[in-house]
C-alpha positions in Angstrom: -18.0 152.9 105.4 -17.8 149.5 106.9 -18.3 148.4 110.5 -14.0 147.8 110.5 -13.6 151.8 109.2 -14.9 152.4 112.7 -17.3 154.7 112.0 -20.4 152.7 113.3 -21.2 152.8 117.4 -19.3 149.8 119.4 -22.5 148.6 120.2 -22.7 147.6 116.3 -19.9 145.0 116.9 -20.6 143.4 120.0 -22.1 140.0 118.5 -19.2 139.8 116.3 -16.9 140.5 119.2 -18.6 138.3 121.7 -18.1 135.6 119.6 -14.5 136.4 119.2 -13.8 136.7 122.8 -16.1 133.7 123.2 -13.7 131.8 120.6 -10.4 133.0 122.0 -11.8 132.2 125.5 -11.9 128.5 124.3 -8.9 128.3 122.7 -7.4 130.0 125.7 -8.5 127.4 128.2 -7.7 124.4 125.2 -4.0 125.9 125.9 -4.0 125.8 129.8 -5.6 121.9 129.4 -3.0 121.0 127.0 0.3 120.8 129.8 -2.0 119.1 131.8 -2.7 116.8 129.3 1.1 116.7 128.1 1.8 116.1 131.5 -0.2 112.6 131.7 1.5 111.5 128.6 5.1 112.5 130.2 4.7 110.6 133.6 3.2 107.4 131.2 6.0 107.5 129.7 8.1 107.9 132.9 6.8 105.0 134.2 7.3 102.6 131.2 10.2 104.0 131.2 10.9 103.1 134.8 9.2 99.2 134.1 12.1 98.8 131.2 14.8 99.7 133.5 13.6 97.5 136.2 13.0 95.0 133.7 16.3 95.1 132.3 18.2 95.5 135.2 16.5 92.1 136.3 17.3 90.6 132.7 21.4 91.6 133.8 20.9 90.2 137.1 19.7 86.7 135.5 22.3 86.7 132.5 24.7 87.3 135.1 23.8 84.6 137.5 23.8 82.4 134.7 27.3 83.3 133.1 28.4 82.5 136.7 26.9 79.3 136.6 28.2 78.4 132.7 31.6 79.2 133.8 31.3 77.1 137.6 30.0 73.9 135.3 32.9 74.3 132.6 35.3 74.7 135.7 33.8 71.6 136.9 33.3 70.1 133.5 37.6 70.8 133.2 37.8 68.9 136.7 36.2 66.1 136.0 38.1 65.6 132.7 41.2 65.8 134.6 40.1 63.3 137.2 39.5 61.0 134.3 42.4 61.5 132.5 44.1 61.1 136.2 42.2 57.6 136.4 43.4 56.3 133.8 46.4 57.0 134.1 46.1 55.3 137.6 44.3 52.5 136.1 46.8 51.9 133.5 49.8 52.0 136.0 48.2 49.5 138.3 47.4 47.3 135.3 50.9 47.3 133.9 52.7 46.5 137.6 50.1 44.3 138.1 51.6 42.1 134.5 55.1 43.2 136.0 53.9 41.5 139.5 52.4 38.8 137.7 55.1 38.0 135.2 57.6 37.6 138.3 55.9 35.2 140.1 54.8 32.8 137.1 58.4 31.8 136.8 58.5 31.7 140.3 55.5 29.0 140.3 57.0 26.6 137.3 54.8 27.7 134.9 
């Protein structure tokens, strides 16, 4: 019979069992090193995670800011055309009551 039948003395197995204990042992303490290691992956990750967000809430700030902006220059882009279009308007009434003005008085001069 072999030395797994059990027949042989324990002391027969110890080298073989050593080595098995010795093995587990490793593997044992590879398993209590791995949440540790896990653990530094997870708060890397956490903080990247935490950069983005900060970066991104900055990117909404700025795209906000500047949508604000766009929309005060169209408003004052819209003014501005209206002033213009108010000028001339202006313009053109002063220039025809000016002929009106004029017109009256060349008669008025013998011309």
């Amino acid at each position: 019979m072999g030395p797994e039948s059990g027949s042989q003395p324990p002391h027969a197995l110890t080298p073989r069992v050593f080595l098995q204990v010795e093995l587990k042992s490793q593997e044992a303490q590879s398993l209590q090193q791995q949440p540790d290691h896990y653990l530094g992956h997870l708060q890397q990750y956490v903080a990247t995670y935490q950069q983005q967000v900060a970066a991104y809430q900055q990117l909404t700030c700025e795209k906000e800011a500047l949508y604000r902006q766009c929309l005060q220059q169209t408003q004052l882009m819209k003014q501005l055309q209206q002033q213009e279009v108010w000028g001339k308007a202006v313009a053109e009434m002063a220039c025809q009551k000016l002929q009106e003005t004029q017109g009256r008085e060349l008669p008025r001069m013998g011309l």
